[in-house]
VOKOL-539865 format. One record per residue (C-alpha): residue number from 1; residue in one letter; y, x, z. Coordinates in nm, 3 decimals, padded with zeros to 5 digits. Example, Ala and Ser with C-alpha at 12.3 -4.5 7.8 and 13.67 -1.06 7.14 Angstrom:
# residues 2
(rec 1,"A",(-00.450,01.230,00.780));
(rec 2,"S",(-00.106,01.367,00.714));
END
This chain:
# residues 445
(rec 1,"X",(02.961,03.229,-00.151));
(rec 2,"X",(03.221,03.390,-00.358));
(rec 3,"X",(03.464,03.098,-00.285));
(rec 4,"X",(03.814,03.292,-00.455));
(rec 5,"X",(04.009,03.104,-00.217));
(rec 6,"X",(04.343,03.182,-00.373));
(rec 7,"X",(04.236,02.965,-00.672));
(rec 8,"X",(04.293,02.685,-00.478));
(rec 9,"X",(04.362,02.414,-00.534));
(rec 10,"X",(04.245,02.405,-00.892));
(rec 11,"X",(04.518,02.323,-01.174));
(rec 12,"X",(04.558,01.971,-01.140));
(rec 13,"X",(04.619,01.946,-01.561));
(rec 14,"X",(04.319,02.066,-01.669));
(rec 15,"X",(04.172,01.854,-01.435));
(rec 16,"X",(04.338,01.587,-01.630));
(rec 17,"X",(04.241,01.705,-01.955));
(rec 18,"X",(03.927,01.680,-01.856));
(rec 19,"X",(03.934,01.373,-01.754));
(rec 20,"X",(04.114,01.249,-02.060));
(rec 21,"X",(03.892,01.429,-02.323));
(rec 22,"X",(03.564,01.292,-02.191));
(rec 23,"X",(03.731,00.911,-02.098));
(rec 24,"X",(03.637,00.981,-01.779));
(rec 25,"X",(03.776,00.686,-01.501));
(rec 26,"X",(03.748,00.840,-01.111));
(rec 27,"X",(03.720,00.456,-00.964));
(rec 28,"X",(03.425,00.436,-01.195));
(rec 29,"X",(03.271,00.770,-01.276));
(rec 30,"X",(02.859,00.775,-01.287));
(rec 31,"X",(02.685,01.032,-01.115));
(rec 32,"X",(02.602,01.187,-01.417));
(rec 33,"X",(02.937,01.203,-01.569));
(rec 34,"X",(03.065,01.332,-01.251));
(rec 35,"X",(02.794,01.645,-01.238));
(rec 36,"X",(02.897,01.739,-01.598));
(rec 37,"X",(03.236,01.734,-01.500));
(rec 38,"X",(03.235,01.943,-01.224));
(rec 39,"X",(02.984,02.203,-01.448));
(rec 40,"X",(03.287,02.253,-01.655));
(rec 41,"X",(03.499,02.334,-01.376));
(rec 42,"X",(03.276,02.547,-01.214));
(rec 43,"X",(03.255,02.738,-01.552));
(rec 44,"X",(03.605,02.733,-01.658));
(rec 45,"X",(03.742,02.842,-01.281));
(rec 46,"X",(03.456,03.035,-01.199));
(rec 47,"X",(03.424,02.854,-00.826));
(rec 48,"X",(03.137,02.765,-00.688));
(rec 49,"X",(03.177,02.372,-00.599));
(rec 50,"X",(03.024,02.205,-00.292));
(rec 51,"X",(02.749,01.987,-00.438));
(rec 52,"X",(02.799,01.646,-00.237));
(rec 53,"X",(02.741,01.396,-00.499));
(rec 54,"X",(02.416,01.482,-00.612));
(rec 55,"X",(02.147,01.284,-00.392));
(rec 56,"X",(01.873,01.487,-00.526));
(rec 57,"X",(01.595,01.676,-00.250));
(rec 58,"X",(01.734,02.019,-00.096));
(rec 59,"X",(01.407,02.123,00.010));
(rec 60,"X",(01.128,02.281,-00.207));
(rec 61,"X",(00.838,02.056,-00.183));
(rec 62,"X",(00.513,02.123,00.043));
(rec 63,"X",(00.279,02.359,-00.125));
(rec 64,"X",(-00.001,02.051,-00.029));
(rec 65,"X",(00.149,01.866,-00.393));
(rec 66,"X",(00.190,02.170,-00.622));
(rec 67,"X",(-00.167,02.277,-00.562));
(rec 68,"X",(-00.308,01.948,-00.565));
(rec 69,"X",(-00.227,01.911,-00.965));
(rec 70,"X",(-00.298,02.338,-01.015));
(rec 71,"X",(-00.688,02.225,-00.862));
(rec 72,"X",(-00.694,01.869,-01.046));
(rec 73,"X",(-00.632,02.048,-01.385));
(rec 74,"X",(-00.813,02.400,-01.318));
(rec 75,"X",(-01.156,02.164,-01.219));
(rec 76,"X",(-01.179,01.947,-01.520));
(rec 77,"X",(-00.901,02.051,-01.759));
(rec 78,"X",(-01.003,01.698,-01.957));
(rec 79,"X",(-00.769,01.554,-01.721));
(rec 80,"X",(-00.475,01.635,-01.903));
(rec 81,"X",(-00.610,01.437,-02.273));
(rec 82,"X",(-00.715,01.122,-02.071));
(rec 83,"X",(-00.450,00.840,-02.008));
(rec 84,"X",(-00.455,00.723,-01.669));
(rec 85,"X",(-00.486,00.371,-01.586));
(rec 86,"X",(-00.214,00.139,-01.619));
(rec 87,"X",(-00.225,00.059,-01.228));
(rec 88,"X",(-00.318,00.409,-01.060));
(rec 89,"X",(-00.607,00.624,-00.988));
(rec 90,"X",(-00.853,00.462,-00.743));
(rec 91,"X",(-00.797,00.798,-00.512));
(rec 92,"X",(-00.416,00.722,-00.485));
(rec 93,"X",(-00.448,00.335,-00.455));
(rec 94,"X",(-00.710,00.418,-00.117));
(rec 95,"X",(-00.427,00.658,-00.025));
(rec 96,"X",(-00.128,00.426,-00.084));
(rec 97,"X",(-00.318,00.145,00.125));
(rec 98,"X",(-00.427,00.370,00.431));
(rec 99,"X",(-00.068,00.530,00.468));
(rec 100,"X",(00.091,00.154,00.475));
(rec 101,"X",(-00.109,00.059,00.738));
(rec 102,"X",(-00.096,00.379,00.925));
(rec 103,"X",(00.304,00.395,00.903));
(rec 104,"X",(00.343,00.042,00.860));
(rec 105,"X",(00.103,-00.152,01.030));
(rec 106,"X",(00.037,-00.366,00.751));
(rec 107,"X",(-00.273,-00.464,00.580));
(rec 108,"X",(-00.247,-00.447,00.170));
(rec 109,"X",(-00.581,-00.395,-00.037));
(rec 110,"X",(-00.544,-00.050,-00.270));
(rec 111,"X",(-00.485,-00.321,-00.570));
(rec 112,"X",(-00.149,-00.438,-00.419));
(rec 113,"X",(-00.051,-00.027,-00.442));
(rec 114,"X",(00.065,00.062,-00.780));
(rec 115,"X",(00.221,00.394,-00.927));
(rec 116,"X",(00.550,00.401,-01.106));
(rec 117,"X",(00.712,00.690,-01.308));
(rec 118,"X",(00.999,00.688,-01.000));
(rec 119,"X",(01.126,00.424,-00.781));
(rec 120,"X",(01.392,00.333,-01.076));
(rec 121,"X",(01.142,00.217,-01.313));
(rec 122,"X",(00.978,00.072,-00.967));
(rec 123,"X",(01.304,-00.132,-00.957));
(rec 124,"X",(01.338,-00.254,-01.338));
(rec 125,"X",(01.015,-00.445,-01.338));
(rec 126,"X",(01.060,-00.557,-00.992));
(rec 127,"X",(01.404,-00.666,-01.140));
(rec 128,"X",(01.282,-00.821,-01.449));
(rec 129,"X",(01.032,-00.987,-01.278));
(rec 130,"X",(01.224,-01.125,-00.980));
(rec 131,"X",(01.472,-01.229,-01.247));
(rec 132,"X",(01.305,-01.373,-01.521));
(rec 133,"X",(01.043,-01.611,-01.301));
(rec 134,"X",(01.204,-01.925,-01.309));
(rec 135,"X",(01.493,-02.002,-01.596));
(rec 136,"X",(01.764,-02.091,-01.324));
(rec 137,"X",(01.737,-01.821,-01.092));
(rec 138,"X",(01.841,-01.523,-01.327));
(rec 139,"X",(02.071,-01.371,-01.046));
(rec 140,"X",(01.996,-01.020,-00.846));
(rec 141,"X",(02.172,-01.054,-00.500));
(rec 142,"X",(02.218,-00.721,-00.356));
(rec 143,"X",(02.340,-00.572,-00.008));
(rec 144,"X",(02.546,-00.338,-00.118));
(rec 145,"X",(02.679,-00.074,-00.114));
(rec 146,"X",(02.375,00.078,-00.297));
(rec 147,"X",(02.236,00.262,-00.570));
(rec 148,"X",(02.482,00.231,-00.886));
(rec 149,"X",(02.192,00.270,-01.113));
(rec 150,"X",(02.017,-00.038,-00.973));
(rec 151,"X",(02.316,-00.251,-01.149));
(rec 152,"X",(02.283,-00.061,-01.475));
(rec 153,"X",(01.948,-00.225,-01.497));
(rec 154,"X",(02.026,-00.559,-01.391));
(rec 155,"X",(02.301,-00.527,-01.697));
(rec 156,"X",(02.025,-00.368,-01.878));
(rec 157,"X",(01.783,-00.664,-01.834));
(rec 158,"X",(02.048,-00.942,-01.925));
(rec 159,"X",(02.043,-01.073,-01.565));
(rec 160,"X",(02.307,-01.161,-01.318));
(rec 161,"X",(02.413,-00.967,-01.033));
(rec 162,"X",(02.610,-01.067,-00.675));
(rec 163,"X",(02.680,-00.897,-00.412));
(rec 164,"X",(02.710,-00.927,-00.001));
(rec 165,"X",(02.894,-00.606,00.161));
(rec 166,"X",(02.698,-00.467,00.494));
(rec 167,"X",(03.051,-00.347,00.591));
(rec 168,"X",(03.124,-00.728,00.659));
(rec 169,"X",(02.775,-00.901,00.728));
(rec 170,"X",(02.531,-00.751,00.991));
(rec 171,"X",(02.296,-00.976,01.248));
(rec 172,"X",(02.316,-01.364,01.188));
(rec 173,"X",(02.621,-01.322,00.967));
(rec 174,"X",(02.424,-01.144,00.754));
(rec 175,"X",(02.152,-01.436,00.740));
(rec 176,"X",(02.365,-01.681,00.758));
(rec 177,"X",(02.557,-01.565,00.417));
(rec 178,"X",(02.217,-01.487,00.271));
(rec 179,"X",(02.118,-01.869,00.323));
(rec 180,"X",(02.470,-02.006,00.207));
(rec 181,"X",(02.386,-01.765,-00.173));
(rec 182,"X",(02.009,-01.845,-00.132));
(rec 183,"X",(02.108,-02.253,-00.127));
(rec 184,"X",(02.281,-02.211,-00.494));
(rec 185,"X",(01.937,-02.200,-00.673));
(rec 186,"X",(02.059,-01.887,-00.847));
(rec 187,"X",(01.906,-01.574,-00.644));
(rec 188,"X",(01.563,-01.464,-00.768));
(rec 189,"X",(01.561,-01.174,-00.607));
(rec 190,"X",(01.725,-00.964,-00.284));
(rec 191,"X",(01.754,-00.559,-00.329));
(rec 192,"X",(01.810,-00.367,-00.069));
(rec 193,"X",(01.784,00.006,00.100));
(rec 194,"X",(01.731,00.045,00.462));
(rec 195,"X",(01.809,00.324,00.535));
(rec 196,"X",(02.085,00.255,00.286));
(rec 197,"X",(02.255,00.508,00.024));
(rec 198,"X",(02.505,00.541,00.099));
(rec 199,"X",(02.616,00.468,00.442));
(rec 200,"X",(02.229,00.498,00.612));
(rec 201,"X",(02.294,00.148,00.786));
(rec 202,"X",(01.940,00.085,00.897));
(rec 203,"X",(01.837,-00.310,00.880));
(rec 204,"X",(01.757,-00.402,01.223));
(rec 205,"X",(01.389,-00.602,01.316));
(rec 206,"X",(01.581,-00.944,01.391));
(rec 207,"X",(01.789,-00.905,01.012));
(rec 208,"X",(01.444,-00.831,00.850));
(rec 209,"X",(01.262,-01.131,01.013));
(rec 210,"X",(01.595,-01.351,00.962));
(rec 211,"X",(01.608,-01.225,00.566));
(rec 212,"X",(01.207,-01.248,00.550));
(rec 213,"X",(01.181,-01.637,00.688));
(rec 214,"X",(01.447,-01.670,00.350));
(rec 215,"X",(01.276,-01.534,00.143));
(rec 216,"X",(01.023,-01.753,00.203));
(rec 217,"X",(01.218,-02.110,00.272));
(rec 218,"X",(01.403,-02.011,-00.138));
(rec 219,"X",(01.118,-01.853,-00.290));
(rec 220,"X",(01.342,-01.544,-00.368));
(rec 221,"X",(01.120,-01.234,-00.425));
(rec 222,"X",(01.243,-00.929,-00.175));
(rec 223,"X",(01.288,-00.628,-00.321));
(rec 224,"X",(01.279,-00.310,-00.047));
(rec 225,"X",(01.358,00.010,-00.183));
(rec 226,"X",(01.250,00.270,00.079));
(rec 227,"X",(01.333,00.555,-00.082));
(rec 228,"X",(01.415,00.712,00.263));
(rec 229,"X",(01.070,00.617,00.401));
(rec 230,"X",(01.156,00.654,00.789));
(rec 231,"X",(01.459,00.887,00.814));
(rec 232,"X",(01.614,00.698,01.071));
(rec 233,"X",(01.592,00.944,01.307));
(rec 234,"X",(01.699,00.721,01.648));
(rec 235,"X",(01.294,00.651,01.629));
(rec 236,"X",(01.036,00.870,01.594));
(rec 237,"X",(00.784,00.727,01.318));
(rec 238,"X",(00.612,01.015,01.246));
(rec 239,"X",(00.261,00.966,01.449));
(rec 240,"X",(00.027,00.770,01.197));
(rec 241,"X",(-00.101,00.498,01.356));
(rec 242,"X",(00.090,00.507,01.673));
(rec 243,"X",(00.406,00.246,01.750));
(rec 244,"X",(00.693,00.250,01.684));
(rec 245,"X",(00.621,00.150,01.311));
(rec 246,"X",(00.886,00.164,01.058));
(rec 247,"X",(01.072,-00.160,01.032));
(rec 248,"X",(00.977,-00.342,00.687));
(rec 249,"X",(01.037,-00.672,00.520));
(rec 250,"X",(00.661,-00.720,00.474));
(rec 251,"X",(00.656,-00.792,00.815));
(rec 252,"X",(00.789,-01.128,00.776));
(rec 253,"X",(00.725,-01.249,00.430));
(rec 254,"X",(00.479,-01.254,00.150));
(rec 255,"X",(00.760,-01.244,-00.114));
(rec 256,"X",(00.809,-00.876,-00.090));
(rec 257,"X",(00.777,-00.558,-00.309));
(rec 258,"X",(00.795,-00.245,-00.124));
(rec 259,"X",(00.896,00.054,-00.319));
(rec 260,"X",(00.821,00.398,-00.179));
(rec 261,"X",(00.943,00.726,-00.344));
(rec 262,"X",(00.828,01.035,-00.343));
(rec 263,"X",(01.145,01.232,-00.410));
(rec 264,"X",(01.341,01.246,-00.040));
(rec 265,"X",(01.033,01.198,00.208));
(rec 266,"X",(00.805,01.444,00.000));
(rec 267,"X",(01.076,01.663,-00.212));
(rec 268,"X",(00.844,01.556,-00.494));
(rec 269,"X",(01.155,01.402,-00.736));
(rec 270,"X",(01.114,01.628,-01.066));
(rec 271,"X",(00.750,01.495,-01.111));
(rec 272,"X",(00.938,01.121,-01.116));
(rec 273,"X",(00.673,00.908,-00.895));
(rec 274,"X",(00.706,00.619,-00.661));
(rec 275,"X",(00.445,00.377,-00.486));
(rec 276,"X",(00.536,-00.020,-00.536));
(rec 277,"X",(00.334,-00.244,-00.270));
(rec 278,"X",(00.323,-00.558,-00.398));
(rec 279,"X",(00.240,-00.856,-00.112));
(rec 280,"X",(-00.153,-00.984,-00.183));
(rec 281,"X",(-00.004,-01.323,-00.212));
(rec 282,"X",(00.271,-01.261,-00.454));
(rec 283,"X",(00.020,-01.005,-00.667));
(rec 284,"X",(-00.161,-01.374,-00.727));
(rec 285,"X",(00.140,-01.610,-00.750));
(rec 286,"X",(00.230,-01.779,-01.059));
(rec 287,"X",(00.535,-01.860,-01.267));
(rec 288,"X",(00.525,-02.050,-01.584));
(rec 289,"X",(00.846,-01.855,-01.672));
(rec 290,"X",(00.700,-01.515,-01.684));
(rec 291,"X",(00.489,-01.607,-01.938));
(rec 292,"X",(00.770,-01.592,-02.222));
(rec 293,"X",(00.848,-01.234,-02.075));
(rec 294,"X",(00.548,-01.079,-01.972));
(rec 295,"X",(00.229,-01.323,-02.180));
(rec 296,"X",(00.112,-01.400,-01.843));
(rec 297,"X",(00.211,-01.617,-01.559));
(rec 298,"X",(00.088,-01.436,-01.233));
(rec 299,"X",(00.298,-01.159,-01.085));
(rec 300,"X",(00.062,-00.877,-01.012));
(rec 301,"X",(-00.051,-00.939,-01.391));
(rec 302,"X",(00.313,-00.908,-01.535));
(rec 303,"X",(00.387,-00.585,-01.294));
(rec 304,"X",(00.077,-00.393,-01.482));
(rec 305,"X",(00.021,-00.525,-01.784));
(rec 306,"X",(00.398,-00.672,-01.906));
(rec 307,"X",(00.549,-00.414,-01.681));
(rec 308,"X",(00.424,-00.062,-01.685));
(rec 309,"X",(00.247,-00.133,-01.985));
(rec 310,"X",(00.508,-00.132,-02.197));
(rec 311,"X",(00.740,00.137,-02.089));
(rec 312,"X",(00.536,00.412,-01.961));
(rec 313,"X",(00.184,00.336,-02.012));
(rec 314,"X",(00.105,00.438,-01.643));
(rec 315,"X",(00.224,00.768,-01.431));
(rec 316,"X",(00.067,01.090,-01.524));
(rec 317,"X",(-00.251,01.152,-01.382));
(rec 318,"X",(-00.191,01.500,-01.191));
(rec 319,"X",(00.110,01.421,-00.991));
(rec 320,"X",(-00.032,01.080,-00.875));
(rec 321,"X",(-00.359,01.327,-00.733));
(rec 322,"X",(-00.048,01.510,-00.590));
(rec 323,"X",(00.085,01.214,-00.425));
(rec 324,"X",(-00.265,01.091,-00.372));
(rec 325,"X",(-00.269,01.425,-00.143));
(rec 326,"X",(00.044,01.403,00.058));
(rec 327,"X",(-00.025,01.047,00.141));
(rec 328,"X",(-00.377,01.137,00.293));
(rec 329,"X",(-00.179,01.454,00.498));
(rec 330,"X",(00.026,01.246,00.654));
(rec 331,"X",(-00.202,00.984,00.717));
(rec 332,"X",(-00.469,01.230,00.880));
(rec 333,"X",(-00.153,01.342,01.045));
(rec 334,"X",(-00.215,01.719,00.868));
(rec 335,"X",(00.146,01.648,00.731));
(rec 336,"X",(00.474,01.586,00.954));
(rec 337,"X",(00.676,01.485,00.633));
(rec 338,"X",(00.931,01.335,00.849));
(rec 339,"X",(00.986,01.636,01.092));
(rec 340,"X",(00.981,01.845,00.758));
(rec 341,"X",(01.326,01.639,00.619));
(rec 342,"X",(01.522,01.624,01.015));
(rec 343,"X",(01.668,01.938,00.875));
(rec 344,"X",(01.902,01.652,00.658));
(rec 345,"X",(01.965,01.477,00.943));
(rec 346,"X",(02.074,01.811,01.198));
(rec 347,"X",(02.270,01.933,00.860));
(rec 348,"X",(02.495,01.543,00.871));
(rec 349,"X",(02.580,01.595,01.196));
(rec 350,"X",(02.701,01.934,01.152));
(rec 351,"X",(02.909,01.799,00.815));
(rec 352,"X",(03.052,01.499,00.989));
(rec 353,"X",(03.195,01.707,01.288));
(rec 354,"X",(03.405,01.947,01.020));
(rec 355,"X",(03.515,01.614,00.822));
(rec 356,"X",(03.652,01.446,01.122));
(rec 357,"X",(03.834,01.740,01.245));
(rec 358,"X",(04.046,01.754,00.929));
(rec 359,"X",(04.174,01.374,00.970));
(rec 360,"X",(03.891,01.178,00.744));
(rec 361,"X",(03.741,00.896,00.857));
(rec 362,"X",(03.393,00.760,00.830));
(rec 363,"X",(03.374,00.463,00.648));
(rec 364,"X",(03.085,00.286,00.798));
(rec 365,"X",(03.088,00.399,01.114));
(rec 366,"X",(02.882,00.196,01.350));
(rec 367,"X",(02.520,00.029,01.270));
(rec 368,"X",(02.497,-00.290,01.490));
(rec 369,"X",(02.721,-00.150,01.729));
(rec 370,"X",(02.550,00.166,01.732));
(rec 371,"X",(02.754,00.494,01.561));
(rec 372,"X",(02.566,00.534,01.236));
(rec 373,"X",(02.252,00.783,01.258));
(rec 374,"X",(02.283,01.125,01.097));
(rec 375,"X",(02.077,01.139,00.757));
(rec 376,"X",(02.096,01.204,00.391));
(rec 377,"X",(02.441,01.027,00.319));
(rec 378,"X",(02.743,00.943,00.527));
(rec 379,"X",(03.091,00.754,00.385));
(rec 380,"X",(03.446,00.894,00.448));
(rec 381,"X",(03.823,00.799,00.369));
(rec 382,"X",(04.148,00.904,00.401));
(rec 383,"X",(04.411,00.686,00.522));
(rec 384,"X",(04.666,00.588,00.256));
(rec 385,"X",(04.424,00.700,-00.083));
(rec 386,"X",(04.230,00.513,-00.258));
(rec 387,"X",(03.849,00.668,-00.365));
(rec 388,"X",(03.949,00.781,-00.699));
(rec 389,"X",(04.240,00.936,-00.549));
(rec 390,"X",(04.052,01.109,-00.305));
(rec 391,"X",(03.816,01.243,-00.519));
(rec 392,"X",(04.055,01.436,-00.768));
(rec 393,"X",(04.182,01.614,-00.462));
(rec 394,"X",(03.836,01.705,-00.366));
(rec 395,"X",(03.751,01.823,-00.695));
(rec 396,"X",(04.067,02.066,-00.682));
(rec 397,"X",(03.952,02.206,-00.394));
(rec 398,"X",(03.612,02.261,-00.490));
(rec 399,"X",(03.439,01.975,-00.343));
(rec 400,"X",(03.257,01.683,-00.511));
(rec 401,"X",(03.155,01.336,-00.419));
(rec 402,"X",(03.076,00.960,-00.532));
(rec 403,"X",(03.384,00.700,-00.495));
(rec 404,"X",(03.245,00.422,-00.295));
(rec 405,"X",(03.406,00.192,-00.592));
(rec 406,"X",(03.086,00.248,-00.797));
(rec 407,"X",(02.906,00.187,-00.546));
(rec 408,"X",(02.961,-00.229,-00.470));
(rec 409,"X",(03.141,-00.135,-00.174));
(rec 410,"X",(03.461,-00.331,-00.112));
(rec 411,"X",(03.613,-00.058,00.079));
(rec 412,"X",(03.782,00.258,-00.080));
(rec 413,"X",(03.587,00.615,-00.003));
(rec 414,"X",(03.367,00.875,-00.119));
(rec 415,"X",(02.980,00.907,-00.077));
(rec 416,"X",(02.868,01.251,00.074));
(rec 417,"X",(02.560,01.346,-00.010));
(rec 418,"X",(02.426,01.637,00.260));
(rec 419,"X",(02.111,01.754,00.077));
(rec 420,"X",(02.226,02.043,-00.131));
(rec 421,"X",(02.475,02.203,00.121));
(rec 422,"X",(02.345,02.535,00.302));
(rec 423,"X",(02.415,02.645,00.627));
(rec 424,"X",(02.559,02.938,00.497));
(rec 425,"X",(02.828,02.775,00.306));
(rec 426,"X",(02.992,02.545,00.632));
(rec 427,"X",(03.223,02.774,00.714));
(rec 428,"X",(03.337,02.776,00.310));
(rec 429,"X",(03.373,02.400,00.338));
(rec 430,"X",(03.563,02.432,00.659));
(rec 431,"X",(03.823,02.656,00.461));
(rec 432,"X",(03.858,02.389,00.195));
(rec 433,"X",(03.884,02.073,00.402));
(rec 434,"X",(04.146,02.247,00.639));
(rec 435,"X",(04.340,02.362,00.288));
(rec 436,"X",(04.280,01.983,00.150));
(rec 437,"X",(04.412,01.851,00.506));
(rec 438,"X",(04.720,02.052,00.483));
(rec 439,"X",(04.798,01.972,00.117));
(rec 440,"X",(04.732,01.575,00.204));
(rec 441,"X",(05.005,01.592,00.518));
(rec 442,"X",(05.319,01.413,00.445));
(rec 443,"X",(05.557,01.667,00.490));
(rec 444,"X",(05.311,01.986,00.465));
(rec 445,"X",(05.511,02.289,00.602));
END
């Protein structure tokens, strides 16, 4: 990396101007805005940033995919002028079912599986659905911090959105201020991560039974997003049908959507498909309030039909035969996906040790009383700044991240993403953080 160390740090003005010219707020920046940003100071300083604010794959994706759609289309080319059905392909539905019960232990029929363009439109219908099925329970309750997108839909959808901090809440507080929000009427439906983005807390067994027996007593519809499909690497999950089997909220409840991406566990993100697993029972149950959203009153009904129907028509038909194809890998065990992405996990630990030798702090620290495991995202701080402030020091020295503000944290930090730092470039980002160290001293010498 040609890092021109004796740029830094970067001209804190233009920085400004930046800022200024595109209304840009640090305590609130999107992801999005943030990446353009730091384009334009790559350009204009001619630097090459460390990436940690992108939570996009790192790893080129197993050739198994790839040639999976090159054979689908090369075989019967027709596949490409025929629009795939709303719910999946039979093959990926078999697939979908099989894995869950292999990785899960948990018995769903291939009509509970359903494609989505992505785990984000996974989450909108889930959303709209969860939010929409009776007239006084129009509130998303999340455990946050999470996904900032997530909330741009629930604004997106007209609903209401509250929020319980993990930070705060773990074990029976956690349930206990779950029931207290659940007794209000208003929740129609829980989102969560587990592992979470962006402090990979892991929900333990007792909070998923505690949350799941909720769920149940309030009629509040679970939403899981496992986007990081067993990376909790204190377990091993990876043997298909062999304990221990990744923890899951359908364990305990019928009133559960599972979401299951393809991006992180398969590096599969820029072909934009996800697996939802809707409970058998909740496929079936009925709302009369659905019916002035979706023209139908049963769930599994509004998913397809009110759902996917009218915003993408299904998921393209060669990347679910890709999917279809990893799914029966791993299931066969062919496929280690999970030893395939450690390298995240060996690559946090390595990033952590540098971060905490310069004086910053991880945020969420501990998981239960356990130190938090080493995966895709970790959350630091320095003492004295708030995230916004932290992160326009970063960004003169290079270095970009996610304030913790956008995240529904209530604690101030930044979000480091791990997946698009090298090896090769640790050393770089050891120079940086021990020049960012010095300049944040009190009285720097």
């Amino acid at each position: 990396m040609n890092s021109k160390n004796n740029i830094f740090p970067l001209d804190s003005d233009f920085l400004k101007k930046c800022l200024n010219d595109w209304e840009v707020d640090l305590t609130y920046v999107s992801i999005r805005e943030l990446n353009r940003l730091v384009d334009e100071l790559s350009a204009h300083f001619e630097v090459e940033f460390l990436r940690f604010e992108f939570g996009v794959p790192g790893l080129p994706p197993n050739k198994i995919g790839p040639e999976e759609e090159i054979r689908i289309l090369q075989d019967n080319p027709r596949t490409s002028s025929i629009y795939p059905p709303f719910d999946g392909i039979p093959r990926l539905k078999v697939a979908a079912a099989n894995f869950i019960k292999k990785f899960l232990d948990i018995d769903v029929p291939p009509k509970s599986c359903i494609p989505t363009v992505g785990a984000m439109h996974s989450g909108f219908i889930c959303q709209a659905i969860a939010g929409r099925k009776c007239p006084e329970s129009n509130t998303i309750l999340y455990l946050d911090p999470g996904f900032p997108v997530n909330k741009l839909q629930t604004k997106f959808l007209g609903l209401q959105e509250k929020s319980i901090d993990l930070f705060d809440y773990r074990g029976d507080a956690l349930i206990n201020k779950i029931e207290e929000i659940f007794s209000t009427s208003k929740i129609g439906g829980l989102l969560w991560s587990s592992p979470n983005n962006p402090t990979w807390v892991c929900l333990k067994e007792s909070e998923l039974e505690g949350i799941g027996n909720l769920l149940t007593k309030y009629d509040v519809l679970g939403i899981e997003d496992a986007a990081y499909f067993g990376m909790d690497y204190r377990q091993d999950y990876s043997q298909p049908g062999v304990p221990p089997f990744i923890p899951t909220i359908a364990r305990y409840t019928d009133n559960y959507f599972l979401t299951i991406s393809s991006s992180k566990i398969f590096s599969y993100a820029g072909q934009r498909i996800a697996m939802t697993v809707i409970s058998p029972k909740l496929m079936e149950k009925r709302y009369k309030n659905l019916r002035k959203y979706f023209d139908t009153e049963r769930i599994g009904h509004a998913f397809v039909h009110g759902g996917i129907y009218p915003t993408t028509a299904g998921v393209p038909q060669t990347p679910q035969h890709a999917l279809a194809a990893l799914l029966e890998a791993a299931s066969n065990g062919e496929y280690n996906f999970l030893d395939e992405v450690k390298v995240y996990s060996q690559l946090s630990s390595k990033i952590k040790i540098i971060f905490q030798k310069y004086d910053f702090k991880l945020v969420y620290d501990e998981d239960m009383g356990e130190p938090i495991s080493d995966g895709f995202y970790f959350t630091i701080s320095r003492k004295g700044m708030t995230g916004a402030e932290l992160l326009f020091q970063m960004l003169r020295y290079g270095m970009a991240g996610i304030p913790l503000s956008t995240t529904g944290s209530t604690k101030e930090g930044i979000r480091i993403c791990v997946s698009l730092i090298r090896d090769s470039q640790l050393d770089e980002m050891e120079d940086r953080l021990s020049a960012l160290n010095h300049q944040l001293q009190p009285n720097p010498v």
